[in-house]
C-alpha positions in Angstrom: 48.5 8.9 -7.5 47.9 6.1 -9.9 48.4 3.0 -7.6 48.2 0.5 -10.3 50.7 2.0 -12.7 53.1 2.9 -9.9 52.7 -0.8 -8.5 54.2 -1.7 -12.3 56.6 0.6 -12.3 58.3 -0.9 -9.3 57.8 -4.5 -10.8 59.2 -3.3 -14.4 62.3 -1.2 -12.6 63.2 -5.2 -11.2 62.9 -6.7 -14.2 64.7 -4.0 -16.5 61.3 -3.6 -18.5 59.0 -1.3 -19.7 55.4 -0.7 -17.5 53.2 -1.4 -20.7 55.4 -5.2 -21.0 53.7 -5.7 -17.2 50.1 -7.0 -17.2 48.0 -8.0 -13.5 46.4 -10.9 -12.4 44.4 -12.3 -10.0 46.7 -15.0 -9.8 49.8 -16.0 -11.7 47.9 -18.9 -13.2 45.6 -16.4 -14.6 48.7 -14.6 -16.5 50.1 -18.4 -17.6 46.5 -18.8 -19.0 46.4 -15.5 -20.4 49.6 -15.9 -22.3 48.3 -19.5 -23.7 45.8 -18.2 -25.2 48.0 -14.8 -26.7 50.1 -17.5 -28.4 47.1 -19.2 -30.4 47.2 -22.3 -28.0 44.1 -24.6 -29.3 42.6 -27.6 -29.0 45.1 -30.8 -29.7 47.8 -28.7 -29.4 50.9 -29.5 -26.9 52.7 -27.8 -24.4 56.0 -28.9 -23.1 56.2 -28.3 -19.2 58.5 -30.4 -16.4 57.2 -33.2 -14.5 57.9 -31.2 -11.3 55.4 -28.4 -10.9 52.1 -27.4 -9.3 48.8 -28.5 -10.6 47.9 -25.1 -11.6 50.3 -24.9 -14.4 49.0 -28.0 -16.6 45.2 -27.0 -15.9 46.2 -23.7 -17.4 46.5 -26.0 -20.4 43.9 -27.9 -20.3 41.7 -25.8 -19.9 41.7 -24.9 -23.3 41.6 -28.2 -24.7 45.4 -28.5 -25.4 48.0 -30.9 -24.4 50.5 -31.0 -22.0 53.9 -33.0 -22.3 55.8 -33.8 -19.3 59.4 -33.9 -19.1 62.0 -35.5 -16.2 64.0 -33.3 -14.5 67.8 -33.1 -13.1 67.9 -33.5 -9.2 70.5 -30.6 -9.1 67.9 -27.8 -10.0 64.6 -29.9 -9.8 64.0 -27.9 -13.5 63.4 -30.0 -16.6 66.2 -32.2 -18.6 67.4 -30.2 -21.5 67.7 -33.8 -23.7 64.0 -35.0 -22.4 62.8 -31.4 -23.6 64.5 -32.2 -27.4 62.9 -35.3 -28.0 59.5 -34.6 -26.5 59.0 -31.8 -29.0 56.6 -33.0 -31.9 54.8 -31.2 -35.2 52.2 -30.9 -32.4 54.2 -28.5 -29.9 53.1 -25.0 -29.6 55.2 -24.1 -26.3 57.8 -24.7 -23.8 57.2 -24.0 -20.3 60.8 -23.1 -18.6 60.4 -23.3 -14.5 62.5 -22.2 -12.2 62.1 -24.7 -9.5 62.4 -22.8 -5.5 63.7 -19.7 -7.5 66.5 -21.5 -9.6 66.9 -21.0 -13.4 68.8 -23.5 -15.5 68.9 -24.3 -19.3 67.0 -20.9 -20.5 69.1 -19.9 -23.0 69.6 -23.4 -24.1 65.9 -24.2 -24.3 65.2 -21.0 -26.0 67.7 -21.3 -28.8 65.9 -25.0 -29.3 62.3 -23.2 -29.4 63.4 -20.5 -32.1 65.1 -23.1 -33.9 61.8 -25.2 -34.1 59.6 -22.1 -34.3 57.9 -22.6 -30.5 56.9 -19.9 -28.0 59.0 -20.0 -24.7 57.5 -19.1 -21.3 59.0 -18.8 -18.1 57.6 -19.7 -15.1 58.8 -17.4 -12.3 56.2 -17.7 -9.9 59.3 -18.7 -7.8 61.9 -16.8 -9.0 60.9 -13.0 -9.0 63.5 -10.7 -7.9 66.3 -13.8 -9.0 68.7 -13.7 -11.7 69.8 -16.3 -14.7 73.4 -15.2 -15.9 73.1 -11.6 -15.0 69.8 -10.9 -16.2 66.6 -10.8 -14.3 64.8 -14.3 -14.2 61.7 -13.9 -17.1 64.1 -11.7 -19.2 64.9 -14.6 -22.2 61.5 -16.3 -23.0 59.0 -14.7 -25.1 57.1 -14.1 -22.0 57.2 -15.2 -18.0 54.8 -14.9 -15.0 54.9 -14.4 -11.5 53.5 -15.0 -8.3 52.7 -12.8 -5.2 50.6 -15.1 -3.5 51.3 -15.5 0.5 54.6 -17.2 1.0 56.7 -15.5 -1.4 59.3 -12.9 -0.6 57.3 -10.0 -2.3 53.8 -10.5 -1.9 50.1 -9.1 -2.2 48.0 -12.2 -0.9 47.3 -13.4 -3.7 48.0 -12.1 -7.4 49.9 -12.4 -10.1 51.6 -10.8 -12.9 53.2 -11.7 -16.5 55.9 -9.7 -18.4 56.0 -9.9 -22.0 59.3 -9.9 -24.0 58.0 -10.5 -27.2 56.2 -7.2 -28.4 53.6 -9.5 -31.2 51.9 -11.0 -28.5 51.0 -7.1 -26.7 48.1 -6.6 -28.4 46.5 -9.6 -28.3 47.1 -10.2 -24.2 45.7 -6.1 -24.2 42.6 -7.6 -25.9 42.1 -10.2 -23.9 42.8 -8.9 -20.6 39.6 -6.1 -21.6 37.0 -9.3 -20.4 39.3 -9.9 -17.2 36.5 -9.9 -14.5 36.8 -7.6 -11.4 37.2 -9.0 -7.6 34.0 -8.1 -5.7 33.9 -6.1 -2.5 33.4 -9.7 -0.7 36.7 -10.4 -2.1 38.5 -7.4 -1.3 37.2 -7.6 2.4 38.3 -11.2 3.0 41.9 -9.7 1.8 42.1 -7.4 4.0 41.3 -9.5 7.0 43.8 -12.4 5.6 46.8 -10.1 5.9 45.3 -8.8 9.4 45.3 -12.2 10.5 48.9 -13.0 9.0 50.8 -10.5 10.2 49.1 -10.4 13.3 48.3 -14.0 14.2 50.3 -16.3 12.2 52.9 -16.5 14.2 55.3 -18.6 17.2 52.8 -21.6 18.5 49.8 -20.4 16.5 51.2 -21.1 13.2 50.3 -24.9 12.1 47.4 -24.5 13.8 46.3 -21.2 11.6 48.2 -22.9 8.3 46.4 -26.2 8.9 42.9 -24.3 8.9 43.5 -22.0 6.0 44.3 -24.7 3.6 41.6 -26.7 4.8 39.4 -23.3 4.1 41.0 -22.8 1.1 41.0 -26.3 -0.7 37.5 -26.1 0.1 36.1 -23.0 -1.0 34.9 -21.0 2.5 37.8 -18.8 2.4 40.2 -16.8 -0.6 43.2 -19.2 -1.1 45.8 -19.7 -3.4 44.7 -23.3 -3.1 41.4 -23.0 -4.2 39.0 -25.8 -4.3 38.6 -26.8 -8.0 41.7 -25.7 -9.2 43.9 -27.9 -6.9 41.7 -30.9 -6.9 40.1 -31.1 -11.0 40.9 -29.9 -14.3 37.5 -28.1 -14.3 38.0 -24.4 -15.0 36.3 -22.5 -12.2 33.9 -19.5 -13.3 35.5 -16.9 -11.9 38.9 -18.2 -12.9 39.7 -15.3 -15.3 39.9 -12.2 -13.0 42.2 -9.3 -12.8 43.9 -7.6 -9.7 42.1 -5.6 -7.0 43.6 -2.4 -5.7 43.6 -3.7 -2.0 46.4 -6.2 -3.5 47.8 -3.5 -5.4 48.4 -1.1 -2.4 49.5 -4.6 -0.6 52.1 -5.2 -3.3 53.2 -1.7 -3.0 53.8 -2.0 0.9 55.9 -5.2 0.2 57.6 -4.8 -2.7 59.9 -2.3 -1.2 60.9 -5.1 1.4 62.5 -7.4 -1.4 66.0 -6.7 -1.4 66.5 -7.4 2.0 64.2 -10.6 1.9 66.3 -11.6 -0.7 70.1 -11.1 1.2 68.0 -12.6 4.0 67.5 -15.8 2.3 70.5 -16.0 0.6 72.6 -15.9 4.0 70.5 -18.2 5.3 71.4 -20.7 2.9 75.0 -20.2 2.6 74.5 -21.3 6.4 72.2 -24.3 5.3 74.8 -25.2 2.8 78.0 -24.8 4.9 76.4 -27.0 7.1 75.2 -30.0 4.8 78.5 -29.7 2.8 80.1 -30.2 6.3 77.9 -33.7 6.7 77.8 -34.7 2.9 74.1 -34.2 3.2 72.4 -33.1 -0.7 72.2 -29.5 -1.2 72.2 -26.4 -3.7 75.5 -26.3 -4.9 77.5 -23.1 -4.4 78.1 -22.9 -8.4 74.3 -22.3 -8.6 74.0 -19.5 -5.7 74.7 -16.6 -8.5 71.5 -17.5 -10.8 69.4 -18.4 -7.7 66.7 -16.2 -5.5 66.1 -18.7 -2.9 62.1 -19.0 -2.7 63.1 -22.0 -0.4 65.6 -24.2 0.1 65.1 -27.7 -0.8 66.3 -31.2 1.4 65.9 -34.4 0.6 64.8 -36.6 3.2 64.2 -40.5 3.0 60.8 -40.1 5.3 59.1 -36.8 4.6 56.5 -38.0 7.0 58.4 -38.3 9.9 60.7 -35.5 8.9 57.5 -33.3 9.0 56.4 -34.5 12.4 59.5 -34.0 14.3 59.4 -30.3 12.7 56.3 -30.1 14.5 57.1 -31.2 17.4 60.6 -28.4 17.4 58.2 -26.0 16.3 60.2 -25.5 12.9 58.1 -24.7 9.6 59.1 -26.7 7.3 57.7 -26.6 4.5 56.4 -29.4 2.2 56.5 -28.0 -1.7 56.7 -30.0 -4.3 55.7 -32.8 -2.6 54.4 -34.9 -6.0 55.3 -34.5 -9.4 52.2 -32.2 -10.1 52.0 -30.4 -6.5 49.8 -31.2 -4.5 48.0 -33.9 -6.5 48.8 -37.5 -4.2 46.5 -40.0 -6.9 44.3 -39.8 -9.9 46.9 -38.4 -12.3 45.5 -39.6 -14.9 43.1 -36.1 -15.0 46.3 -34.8 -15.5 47.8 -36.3 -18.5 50.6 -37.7 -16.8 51.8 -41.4 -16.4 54.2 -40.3 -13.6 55.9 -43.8 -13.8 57.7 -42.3 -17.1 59.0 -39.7 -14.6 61.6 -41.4 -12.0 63.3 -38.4 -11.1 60.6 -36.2 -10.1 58.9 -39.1 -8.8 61.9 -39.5 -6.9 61.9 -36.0 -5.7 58.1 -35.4 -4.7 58.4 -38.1 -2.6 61.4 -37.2 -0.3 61.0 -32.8 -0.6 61.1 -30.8 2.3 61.9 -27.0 2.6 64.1 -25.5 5.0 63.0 -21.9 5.9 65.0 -19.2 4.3 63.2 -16.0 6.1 63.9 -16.8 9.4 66.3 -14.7 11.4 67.0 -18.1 13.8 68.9 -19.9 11.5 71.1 -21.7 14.4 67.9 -23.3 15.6 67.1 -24.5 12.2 70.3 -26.2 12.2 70.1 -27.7 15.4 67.0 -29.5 14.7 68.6 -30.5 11.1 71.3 -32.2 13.6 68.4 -34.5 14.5 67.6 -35.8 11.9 70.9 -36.3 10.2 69.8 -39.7 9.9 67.0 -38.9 7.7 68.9 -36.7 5.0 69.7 -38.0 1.7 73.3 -38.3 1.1 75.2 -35.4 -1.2 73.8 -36.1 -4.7 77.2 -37.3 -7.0 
């Protein structure tokens, strides 16, 4: 059997697509970076991307010299302002990055209509939204092209990896080109794979799990181990040398085992936060609105607290894994923005939001615990956004 074009067909069969529209990564950055490039981003130009995001998506662009323009975002999806996406466009604007923030999609057809009318490539980012919808459709169906993430904490997932789907058949042969110098993981790689997902669905569990979580980032920020979080690309805009790497078929045969587990992660998490909501809506604590539960796939649920740092202790404490993403306008990046291109003090909102984001788990099966600890700290949750 052909692993690798069975692993797209199940991918494609989600998104409504054809196999030969599916191209692998490494990592999702690596498909965001690939499709950069496929669109004839150069030096000087600009690229249109929200002021909420991880730190991976603008070094994508600069690593090829190019721009990237921030925009604010609406606290009710945490995805870019339509209007601050209109006037940041310039004769300099090559693309527009659309995110779907914790697996919400907002504005697509809105900000795609924009981009044809100025003659601009669209791109979704879907790294957490695979598997969701946006008005019936699967989320990456509207741009030009989208990519995803599998990397650990997603509801489908190979480790780490990535994947892009391309809507827009002019760009096919160009990514094909480019994706013939993709490098290929080494058998030190590969090993260290296989032992991660030993050790996660072995170890990582009950009162080993901050303890394990705390050391793999630590690992991981600093290059000993394999991480999503890999030292360079989390802490510079320096692109690391083997930054432009395809998938292994260890994460391939990983992504095949898991993949077939999605629907049910994704009622899972939806249940859950119908719960979550039902509960803050009872409190008028913020939430995510029941008029957006149709276009969203529920990566995590966001809260907004008014002391993330206590918030997070007390989790610890009620053994709760809370989670802490996006907790900075360019995730996880706490100073030096500047490397960034980013004056976040233009940015209120997602300044705003970095700075009081936690995430409530959504794959749990203990839900009523989770909400007994949220009792606790009542105190600490932001009021119902008006």
């Amino acid at each position: 059997m052909n692993h690798e074009l069975e692993y797209k067909k199940q991918i494609s069969n989600i998104l409504n697509s054809n196999t030969d529209q599916i191209f692998l990564y490494w990592k999702g950055r690596v498909a965001l970076f690939t499709l950069l490039k496929a669109m004839g981003v150069k030096v000087g130009d600009e690229v249109i991307l929200p002021a909420y995001t991880c730190v991976v998506v603008p070094n994508a662009i600069l690593y090829m010299g190019a721009i990237p323009v921030y925009v604010d975002i609406d606290l009710e999806t945490f995805n870019a302002n339509l209007e601050c996406i209109n006037s940041a466009i310039t004769p300099k604007t090559k693309v527009i990055i659309c995110q779907n923030t914790f697996g919400l999609s907002s504005n697509i057809e809105e900000v795609v209509s924009l981009a044809k009318q100025k003659g601009l490539f669209t791109i979704e980012d879907c790294t957490h939204g695979f598997g969701g919808t946006y008005n019936e459709k699967p989320n990456g169906s509207f741009c030009d092209a989208a990519f995803y993430s599998t990397q650990w904490n997603k509801p489908f997932s190979t480790g780490i990896g990535g994947f892009s789907l391309v809507n827009n058949p002019s760009l096919l042969d160009e990514i094909s080109f480019l994706n013939q110098k993709l490098a290929k993981p080494s058998a030190k790689q590969k090993l260290i794979l296989k032992i991660l997902y030993f050790v996660k669905k072995r170890l990582l569990v009950g009162f080993t799990y901050w303890t394990l979580v705390k050391l793999y980032r630590y690992l991981s920020k600093h290059n000993l181990i394999i991480g999503s979080s890999s030292g360079d690309e989390i802490t510079s805009t320096h692109q690391p040398s083997n930054f432009f790497m395809g998938l292994s078929g260890v994460q391939i045969n990983e992504g095949l085992k898991n993949i077939k587990k999605l629907p049910e992660q994704l009622e899972l998490r939806k249940n859950n936060a119908q719960k979550y909501t039902d509960f803050l809506t009872s409190i008028n604590k913020n939430h995510v609105p029941f008029s957006l539960f149709d276009n969203h796939s529920f990566l995590k649920y966001p809260l907004l607290v008014t002391n993330r740092d206590e918030v997070i202790r007390k989790a610890e404490k009620h053994k709760i894994e809370l989670g802490e993403w996006l907790n900075s306008p360019i995730h996880p990046i706490q100073q030096g923005f500047e490397q960034w291109k980013i004056d976040i003090n233009k940015f209120p909102m997602a300044v705003f939001a970095g700075k009081h984001m936690v995430n409530i788990p959504l794959e749990t099966k203990h839900t009523e615990r989770i909400i007994e600890f949220l009792k606790t700290i009542d105190d600490q949750i932001i009021d119902a956004i008006k």
